[in-house]
C-alpha positions as CSV (number, residue, x, y, z in Angstrom):
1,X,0.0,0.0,0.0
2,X,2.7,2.4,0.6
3,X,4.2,1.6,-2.9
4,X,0.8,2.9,-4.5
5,X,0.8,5.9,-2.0
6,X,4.4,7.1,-3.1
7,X,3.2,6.4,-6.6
8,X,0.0,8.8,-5.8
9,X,2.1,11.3,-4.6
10,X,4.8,11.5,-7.2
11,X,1.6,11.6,-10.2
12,X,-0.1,14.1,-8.5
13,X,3.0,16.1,-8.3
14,X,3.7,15.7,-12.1
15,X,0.4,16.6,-12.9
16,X,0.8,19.8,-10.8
17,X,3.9,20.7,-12.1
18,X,2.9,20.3,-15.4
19,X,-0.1,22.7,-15.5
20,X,2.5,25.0,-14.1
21,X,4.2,27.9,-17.2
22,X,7.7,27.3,-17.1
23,X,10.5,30.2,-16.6
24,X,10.1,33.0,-19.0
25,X,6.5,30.9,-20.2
26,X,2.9,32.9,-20.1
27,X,0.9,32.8,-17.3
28,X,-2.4,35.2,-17.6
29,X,-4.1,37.9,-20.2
30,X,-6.9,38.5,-21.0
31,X,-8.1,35.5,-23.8
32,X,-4.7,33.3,-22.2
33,X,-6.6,29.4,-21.7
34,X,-3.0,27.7,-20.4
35,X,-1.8,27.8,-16.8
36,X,-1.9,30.5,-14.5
37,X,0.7,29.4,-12.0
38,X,4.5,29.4,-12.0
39,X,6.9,26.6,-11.5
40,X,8.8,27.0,-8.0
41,X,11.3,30.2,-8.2
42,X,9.2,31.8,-10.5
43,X,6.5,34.3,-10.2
44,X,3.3,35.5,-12.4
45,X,3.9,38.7,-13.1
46,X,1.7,41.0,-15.4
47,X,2.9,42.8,-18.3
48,X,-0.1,44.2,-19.4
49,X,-4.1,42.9,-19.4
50,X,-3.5,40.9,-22.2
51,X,0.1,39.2,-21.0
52,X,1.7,37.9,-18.3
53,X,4.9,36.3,-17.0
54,X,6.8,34.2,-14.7
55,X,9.3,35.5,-14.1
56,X,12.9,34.0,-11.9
57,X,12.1,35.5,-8.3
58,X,10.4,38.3,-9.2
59,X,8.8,38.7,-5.8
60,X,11.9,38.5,-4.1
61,X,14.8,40.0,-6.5
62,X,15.8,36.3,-7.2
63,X,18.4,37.5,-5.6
64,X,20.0,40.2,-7.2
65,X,18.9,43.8,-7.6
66,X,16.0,45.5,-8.8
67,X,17.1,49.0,-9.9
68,X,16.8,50.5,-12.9
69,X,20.0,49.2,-15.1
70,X,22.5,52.0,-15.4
71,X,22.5,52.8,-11.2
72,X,25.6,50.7,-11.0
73,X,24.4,47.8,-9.4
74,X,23.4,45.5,-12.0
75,X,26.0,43.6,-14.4
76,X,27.0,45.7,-17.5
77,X,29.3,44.4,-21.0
78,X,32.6,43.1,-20.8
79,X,33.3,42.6,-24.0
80,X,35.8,45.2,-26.0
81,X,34.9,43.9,-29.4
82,X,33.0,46.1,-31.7
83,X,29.6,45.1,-32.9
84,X,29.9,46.1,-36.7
85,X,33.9,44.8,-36.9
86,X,33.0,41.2,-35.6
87,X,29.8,40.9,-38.0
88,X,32.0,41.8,-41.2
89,X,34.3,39.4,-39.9
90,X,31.8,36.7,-39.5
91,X,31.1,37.7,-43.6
92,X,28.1,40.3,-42.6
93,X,27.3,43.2,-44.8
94,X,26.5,45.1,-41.7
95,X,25.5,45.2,-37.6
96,X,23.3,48.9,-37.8
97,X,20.7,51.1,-35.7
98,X,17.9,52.8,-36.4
99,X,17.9,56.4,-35.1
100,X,16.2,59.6,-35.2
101,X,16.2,63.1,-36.3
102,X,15.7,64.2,-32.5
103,X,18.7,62.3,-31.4
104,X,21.1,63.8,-33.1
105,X,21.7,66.7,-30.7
106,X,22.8,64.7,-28.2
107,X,26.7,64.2,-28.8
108,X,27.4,61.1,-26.0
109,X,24.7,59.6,-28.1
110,X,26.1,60.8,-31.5
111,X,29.6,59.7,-30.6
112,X,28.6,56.2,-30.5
113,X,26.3,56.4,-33.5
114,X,29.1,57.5,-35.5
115,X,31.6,54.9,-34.8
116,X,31.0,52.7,-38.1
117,X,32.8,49.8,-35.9
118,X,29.8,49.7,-33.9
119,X,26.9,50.1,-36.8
120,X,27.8,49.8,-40.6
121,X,23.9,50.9,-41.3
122,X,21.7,53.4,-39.9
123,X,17.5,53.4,-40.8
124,X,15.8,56.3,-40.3
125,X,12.9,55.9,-37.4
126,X,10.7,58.1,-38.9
127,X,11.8,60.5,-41.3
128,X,11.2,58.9,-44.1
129,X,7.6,57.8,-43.6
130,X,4.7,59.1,-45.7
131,X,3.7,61.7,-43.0
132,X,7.0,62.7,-43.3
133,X,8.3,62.8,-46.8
134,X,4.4,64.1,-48.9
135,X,2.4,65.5,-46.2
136,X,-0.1,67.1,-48.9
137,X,-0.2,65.4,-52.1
138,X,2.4,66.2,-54.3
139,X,4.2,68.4,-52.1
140,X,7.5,66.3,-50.9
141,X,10.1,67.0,-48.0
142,X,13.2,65.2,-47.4
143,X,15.1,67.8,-44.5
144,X,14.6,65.1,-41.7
145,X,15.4,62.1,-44.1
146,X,18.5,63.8,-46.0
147,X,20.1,64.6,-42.6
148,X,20.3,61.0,-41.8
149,X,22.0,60.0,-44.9
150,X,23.9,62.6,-45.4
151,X,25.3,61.2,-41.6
152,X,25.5,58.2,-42.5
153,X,27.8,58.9,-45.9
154,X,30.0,60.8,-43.5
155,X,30.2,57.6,-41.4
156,X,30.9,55.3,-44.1
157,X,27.6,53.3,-43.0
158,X,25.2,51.9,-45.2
159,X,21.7,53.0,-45.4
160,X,18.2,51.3,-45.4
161,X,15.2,53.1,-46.2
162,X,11.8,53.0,-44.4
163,X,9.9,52.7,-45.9
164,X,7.4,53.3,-48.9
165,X,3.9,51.8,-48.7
166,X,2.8,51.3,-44.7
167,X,-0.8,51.8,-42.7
168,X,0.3,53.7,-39.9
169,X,1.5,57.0,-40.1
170,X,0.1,58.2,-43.1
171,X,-1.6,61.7,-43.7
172,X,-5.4,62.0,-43.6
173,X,-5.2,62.9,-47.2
174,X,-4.0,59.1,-48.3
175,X,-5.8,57.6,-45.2
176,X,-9.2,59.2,-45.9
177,X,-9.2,60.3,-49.6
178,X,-11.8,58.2,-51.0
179,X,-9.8,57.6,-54.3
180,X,-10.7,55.2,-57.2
181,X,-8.1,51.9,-57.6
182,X,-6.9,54.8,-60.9
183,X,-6.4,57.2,-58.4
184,X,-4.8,55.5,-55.5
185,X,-2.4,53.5,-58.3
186,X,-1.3,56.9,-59.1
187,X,-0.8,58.1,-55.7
188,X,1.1,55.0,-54.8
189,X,3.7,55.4,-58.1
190,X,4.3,59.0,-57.1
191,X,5.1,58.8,-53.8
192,X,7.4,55.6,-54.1
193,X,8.9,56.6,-57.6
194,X,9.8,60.1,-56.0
195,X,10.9,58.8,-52.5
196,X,13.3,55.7,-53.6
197,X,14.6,58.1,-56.9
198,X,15.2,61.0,-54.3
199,X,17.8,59.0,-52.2
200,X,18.8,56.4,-56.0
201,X,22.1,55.2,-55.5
202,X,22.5,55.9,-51.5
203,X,20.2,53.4,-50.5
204,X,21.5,50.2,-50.1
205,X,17.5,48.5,-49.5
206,X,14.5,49.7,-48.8
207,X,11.4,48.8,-47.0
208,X,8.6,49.3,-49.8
209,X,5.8,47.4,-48.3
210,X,5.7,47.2,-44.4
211,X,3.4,45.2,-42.7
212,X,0.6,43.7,-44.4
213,X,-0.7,41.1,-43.0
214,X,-2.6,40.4,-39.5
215,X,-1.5,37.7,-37.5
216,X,-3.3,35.4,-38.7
217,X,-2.0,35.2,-42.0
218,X,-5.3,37.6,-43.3
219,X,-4.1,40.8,-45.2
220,X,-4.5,43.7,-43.4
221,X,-7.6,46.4,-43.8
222,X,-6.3,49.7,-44.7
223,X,-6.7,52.1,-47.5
224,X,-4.1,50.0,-49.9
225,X,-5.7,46.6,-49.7
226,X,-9.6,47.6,-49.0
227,X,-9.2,50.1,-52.6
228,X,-6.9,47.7,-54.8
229,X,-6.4,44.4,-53.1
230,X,-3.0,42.5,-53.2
231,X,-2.0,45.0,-56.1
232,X,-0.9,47.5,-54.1
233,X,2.2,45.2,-53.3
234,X,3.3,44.8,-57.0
235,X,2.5,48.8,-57.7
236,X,4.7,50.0,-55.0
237,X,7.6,47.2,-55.4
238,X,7.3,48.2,-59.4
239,X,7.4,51.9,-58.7
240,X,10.5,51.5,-56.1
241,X,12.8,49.0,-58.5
242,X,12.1,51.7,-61.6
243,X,13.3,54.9,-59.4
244,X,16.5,53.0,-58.6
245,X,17.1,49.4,-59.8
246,X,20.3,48.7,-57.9
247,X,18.1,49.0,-54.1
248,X,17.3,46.3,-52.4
249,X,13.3,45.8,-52.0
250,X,12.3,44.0,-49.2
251,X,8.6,43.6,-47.3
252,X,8.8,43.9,-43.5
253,X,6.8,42.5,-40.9
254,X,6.9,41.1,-37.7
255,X,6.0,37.9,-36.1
256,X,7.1,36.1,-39.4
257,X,9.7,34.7,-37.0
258,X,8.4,31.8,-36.5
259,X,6.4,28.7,-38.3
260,X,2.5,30.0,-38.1
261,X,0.4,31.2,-40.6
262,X,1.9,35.3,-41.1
263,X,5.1,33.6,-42.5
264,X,3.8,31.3,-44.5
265,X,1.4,33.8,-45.7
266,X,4.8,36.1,-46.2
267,X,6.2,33.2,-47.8
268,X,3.3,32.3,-50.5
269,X,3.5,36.3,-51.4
270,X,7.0,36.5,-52.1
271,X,6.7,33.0,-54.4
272,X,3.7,34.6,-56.0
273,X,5.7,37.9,-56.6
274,X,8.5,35.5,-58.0
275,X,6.8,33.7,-60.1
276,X,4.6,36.8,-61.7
277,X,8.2,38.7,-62.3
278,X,7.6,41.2,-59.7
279,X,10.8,42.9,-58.3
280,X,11.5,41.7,-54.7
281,X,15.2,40.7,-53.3
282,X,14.0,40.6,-49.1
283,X,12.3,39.8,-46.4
284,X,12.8,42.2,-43.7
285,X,12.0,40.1,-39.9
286,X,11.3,42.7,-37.1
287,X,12.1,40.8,-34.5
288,X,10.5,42.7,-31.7
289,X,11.1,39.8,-28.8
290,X,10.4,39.3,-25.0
291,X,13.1,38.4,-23.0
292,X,13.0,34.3,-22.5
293,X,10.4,34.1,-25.9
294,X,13.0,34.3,-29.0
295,X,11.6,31.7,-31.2
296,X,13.6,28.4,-31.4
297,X,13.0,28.0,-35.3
298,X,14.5,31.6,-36.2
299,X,17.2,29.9,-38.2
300,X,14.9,27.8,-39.9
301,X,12.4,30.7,-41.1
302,X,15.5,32.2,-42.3
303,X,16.4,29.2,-44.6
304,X,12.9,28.6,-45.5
305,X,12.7,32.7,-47.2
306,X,16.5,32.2,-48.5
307,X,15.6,29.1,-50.0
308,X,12.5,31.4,-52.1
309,X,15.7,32.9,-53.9
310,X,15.5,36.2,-51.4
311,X,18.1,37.7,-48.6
312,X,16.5,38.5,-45.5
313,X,18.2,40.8,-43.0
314,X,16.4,41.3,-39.1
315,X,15.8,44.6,-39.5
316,X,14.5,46.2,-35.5
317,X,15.9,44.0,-33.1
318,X,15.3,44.8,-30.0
319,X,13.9,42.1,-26.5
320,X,11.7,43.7,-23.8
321,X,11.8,42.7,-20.4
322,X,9.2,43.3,-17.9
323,X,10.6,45.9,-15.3
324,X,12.6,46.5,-13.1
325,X,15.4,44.6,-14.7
326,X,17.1,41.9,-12.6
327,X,20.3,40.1,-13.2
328,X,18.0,37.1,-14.1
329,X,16.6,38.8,-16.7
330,X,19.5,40.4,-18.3
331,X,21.4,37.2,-18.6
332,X,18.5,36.0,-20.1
333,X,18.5,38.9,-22.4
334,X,21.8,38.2,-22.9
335,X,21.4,34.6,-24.4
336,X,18.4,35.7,-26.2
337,X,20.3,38.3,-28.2
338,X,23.3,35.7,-29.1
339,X,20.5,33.3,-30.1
340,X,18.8,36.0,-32.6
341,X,22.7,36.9,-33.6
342,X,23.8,32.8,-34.0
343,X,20.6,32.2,-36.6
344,X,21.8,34.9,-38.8
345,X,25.1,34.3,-38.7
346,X,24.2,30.5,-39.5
347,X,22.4,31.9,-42.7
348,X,24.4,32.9,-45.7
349,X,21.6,35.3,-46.7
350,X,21.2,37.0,-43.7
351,X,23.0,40.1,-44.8
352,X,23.0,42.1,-41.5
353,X,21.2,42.8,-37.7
354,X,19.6,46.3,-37.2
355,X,18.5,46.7,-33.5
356,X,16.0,49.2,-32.8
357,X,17.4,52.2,-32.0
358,X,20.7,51.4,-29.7
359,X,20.1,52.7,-26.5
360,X,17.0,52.9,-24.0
361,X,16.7,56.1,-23.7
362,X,15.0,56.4,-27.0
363,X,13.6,53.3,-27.4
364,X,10.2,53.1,-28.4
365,X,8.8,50.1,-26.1
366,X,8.0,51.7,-22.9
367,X,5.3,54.4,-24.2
368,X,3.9,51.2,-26.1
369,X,4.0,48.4,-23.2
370,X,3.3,49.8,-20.0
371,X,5.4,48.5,-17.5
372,X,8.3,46.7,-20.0
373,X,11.3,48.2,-21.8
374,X,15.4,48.0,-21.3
375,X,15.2,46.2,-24.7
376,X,18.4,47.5,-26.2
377,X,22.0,46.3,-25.5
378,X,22.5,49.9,-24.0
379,X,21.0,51.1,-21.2
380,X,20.0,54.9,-20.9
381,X,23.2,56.1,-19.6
382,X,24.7,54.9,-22.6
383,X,26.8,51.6,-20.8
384,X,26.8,48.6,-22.6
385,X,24.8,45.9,-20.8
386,X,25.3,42.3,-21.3
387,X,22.9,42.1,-24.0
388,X,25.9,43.5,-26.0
389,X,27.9,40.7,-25.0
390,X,25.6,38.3,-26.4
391,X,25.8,40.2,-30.1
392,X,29.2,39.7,-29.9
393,X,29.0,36.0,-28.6
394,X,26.6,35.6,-32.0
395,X,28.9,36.3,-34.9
396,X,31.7,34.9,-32.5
């Protein structure tokens, strides 16, 4: 009898401990069916109503710190290799940032940007969106965007554009206009011919479509799709390759990092633009990542769009953490980064890694998450933290 008591015990445990989320694994949100409670060590901790958590001794500090990263207290980079040096040595094209316009006045921030042994490639954030760049139709500006290249040629970095055709952040003009498909093919040749043959020969890819699709693999409703279907795709990427044939055209989107139906929707467009003759050469992956959630088949994605005859390039790296940070979680980041870094590197047509913005001080996630950023590899005092380490671990 004691036998089958001991037995009892030990399957009840199992079955406890598996409808437990493991480290770094969801726990609660709003529409979340799986487990709500936390292997031992961990705790549930909410990111936002619609995700939470568990996270290594987040009730306790799992014993380290949790101050903001930067106070001193809380491990920073060691390494004294240079992010852009080791990815051309690994046979990279690049390791780049994104930045922007308003940056550029500060000069401990501009010091770094400017070293082209840390970032071969700079994209512009926002300056050459449609909002931007044709504000009223027809009437085109290129101050913000020009200043960014005109850095970058002084750097010796490459530049990637971003981006032509997107839903978000567009001028109530294009957004509400009412055109005709006639119309709206018009509008879309104009402002892609004249933005990508503004910048011809300093570009060295572009973003012409960003994000079209849902999640679910559906196209997404806005003004492009709703007035001229998947057209709008060929229009812009036709418009782009004629103002400058020797850019890059890619189609950027995120959460095509993994096997589910947005890539293989991504994947069935750019076969379909293949095999109609439509000019594309990339696939642009976001990768906008929690800390402990990379995807494990990264490097497989990657093969699977290479193998469609296009490069791909991850093109606004950057892994949120829920805060305060904790040396838990910035080891974790730390890993996570490397991993991202090691799938590229183990793909000949990943051509480069552009995290999002480099520092947190200007990062976008924390007026987007509540309660979650420190997502770049440097904190916002400008110190290297150990996700830098990992980067360098990745093309090692």
């Amino acid at each position: 009898m004691k036998a089958f008591t001991c037995l009892g015990l030990l399957l009840a445990y199992v079955a406890i401990t598996s409808a437990q989320s493991q480290e770094w694994g969801q726990c609660g949100g709003i529409g979340w069916t799986g487990p709500t409670t936390c292997v031992a060590g961990t705790t549930c901790v909410a990111s936002n109503p619609y995700y939470s958590q568990c996270l290594p001794g987040s009730s306790t500090g799992g014993g380290g710190t949790t101050t903001s990263v930067g106070s001193g207290s809380l491990p920073t980079s060691t390494s004294t290799a240079f992010s852009n040096t080791v990815a051309k040595a690994a046979g990279k094209l690049y390791f780049g940032t994104a930045t922007d316009n308003s940056e550029l006045t500060n000069t401990a921030y501009t010091a770094i940007l400017d070293n082209n042994a840390y970032f071969g490639q700079l994209s512009p954030a926002n300056s050459m969106k449609w909002d931007a760049t044709e504000p009223e139709q027809g009437v085109f500006t290129f101050t913000g965007g020009d200043q960014i290249v005109a850095l970058a040629k002084s750097n010796g970095q490459l530049m990637r554009g971003h981006n032509c055709v997107w839903y978000n952040q567009l001028p109530s003009w294009v957004s509400n206009g009412g055109f005709t498909e006639a119309e709206l093919t018009t509008i879309i040749q104009n402002h892609c011919g004249t933005l990508v043959g503004h910048y011809k020969g300093e570009m060295y890819s572009w973003d012409v479509i960003n994000e079209p699709f849902n999640d679910d693999g559906t196209w997404r409703s806005d003004v492009f799709y709703n007035t001229l279907g998947t057209s709008f795709v060929q229009i812009a990427l036709e418009a782009a390759s004629q103002a400058d044939p020797s850019a890059k055209l890619y189609i950027n989107d995120y959460n095509i990092e993994y096997a589910g139906p947005k890539a293989t929707a991504m994947m069935n467009l750019v076969s379909s633009l293949k095999a109609s003759g439509v000019p594309i050469n990339g696939v642009g992956l976001q990768c906008h990542f929690i800390v402990g959630e990379v995807p494990t088949d990264l490097q497989t994605i990657m093969e699977q769009f290479t193998a469609l005859d296009v490069e791909v390039a991850v093109t606004e790296l950057d892994i949120r953490m829920t805060l305060p940070a904790t040396d838990a979680l910035l080891e974790q980041q730390k890993t996570d980064y490397q991993t991202v870094i090691s799938a590229c590197n183990a793909v000949e047509g990943c051509v480069g890694v552009t995290i999002w913005d480099f520092t947190d001080e200007y990062s976008w996630v924390p007026s987007t998450f509540s309660g979650q950023g420190d997502a770049c590899p440097w904190d916002s005092n400008l110190v290297k933290k150990p996700a830098y380490d990992g980067i360098i671990i990745g093309f090692s």
